[in-house]
ZADREN-212639 format. One record per residue (C-alpha): residue in three letters; chain; x, y, z. Coordinates in nm, 2 decimals, padded with zeros to 4 digits. Last residue first. Example, Ala and Ser with C-alpha at 12.3 -4.5 7.8 and 13.67 -1.06 7.14 Angstrom:
2
ser | A | 01.37 | -00.11 | 00.71
ala | A | 01.23 | -00.45 | 00.78
***
This chain:
104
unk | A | 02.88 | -00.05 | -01.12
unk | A | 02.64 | -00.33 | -01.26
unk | A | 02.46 | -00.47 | -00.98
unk | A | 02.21 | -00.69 | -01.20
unk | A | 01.89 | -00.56 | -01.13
unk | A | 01.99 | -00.19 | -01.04
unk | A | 02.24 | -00.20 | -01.34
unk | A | 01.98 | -00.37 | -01.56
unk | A | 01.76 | -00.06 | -01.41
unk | A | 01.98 | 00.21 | -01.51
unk | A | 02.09 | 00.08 | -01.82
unk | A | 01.71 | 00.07 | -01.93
unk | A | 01.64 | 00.42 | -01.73
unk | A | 01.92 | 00.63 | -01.94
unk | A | 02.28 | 00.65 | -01.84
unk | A | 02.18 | 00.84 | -01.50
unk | A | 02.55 | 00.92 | -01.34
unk | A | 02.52 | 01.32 | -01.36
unk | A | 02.20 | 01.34 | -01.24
unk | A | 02.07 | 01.70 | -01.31
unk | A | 01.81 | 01.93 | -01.11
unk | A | 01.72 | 02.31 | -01.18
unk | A | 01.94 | 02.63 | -01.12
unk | A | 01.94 | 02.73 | -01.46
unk | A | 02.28 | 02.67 | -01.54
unk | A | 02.20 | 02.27 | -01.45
unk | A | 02.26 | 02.14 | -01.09
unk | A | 02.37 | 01.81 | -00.98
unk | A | 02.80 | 01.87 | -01.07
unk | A | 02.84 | 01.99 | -00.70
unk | A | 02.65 | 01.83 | -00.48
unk | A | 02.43 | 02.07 | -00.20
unk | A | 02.13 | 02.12 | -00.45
unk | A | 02.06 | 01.75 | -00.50
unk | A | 02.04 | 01.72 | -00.08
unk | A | 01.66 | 01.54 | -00.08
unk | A | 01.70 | 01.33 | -00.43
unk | A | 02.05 | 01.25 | -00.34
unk | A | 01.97 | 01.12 | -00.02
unk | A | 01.58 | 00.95 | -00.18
unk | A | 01.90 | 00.80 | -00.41
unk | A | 01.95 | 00.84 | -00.74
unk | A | 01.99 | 00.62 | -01.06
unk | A | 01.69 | 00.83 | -01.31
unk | A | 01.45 | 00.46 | -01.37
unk | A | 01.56 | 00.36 | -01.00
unk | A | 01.42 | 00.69 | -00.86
unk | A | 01.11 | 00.63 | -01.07
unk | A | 01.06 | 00.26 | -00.98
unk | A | 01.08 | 00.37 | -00.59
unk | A | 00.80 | 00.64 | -00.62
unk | A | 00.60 | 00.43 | -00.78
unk | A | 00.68 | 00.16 | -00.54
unk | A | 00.57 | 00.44 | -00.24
unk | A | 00.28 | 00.54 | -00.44
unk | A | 00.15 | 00.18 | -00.46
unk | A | 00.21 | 00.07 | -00.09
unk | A | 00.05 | 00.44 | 00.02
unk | A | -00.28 | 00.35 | -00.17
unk | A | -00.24 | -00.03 | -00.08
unk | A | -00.22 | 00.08 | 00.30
unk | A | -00.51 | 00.35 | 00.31
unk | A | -00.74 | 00.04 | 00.11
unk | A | -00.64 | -00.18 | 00.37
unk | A | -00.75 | 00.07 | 00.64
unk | A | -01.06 | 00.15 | 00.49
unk | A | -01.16 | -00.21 | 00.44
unk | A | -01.06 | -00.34 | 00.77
unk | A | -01.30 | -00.05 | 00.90
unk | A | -01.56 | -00.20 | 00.67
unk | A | -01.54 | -00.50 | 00.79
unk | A | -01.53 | -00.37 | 01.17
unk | A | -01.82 | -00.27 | 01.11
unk | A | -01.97 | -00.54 | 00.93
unk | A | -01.87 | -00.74 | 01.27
unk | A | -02.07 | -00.57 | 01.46
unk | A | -02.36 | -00.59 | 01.24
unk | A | -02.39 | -00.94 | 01.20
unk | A | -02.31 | -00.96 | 01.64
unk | A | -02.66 | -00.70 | 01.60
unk | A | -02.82 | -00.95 | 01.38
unk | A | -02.79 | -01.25 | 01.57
unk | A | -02.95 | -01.13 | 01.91
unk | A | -03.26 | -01.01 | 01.73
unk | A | -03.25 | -01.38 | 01.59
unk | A | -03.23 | -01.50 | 01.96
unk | A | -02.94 | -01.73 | 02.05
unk | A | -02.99 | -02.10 | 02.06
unk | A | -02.99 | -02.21 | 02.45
unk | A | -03.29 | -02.39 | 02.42
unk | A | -03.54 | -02.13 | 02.23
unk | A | -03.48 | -02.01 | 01.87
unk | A | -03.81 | -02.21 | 01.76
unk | A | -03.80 | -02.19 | 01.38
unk | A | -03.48 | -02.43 | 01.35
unk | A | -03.23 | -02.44 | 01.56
unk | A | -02.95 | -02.58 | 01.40
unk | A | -03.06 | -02.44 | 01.01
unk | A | -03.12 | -02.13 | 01.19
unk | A | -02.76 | -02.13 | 01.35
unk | A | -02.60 | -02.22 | 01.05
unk | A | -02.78 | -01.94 | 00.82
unk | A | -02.67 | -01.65 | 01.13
unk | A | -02.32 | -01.74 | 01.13
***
């Protein structure tokens, strides 16, 4: 980087050391893509960490994202009111020793 270069070169930035003017816009380019690095990563662990969120909670009630999507074409999955029922969640502590342990 820039520190190694002026402790190699010293004050005079002549004999083939790069220019300081030089330096700072390579510094800059790669701040940019930094930050891009940053965005993106930050994008990633957003969708990483609502994804597992979403996982865990499936897991917690024992459905699929199948069962989740087509709950209103299996009979037994719908209370009188219309609205969503699992008929094989046994609570989310069974649930996930089951998931853990491959209970049936």
């Amino acid at each position: 980087g820039y520190e190694y270069t002026k402790k190699k070169c010293g004050a005079r930035l002549d004999n083939g050391c790069p220019s300081q003017s030089n330096m700072i816009v390579v510094g800059l380019a790669h701040e940019k893509l930094a930050m891009v690095m940053l965005v993106i990563y930050i994008l990633y662990a957003f969708f990483t960490w609502c994804m597992s969120f979403h996982q865990l909670r499936q897991i917690a009630v024992n459905v699929t994202t199948n069962e989740v999507i087509n709950w209103h074409r299996y009979p037994g999955w719908q209370k009188e009111d219309g609205s969503f029922v699992n008929p094989y969640d046994r609570g989310w502590v069974y649930n996930f020793r089951q998931f853990i342990g491959g209970e049936p």
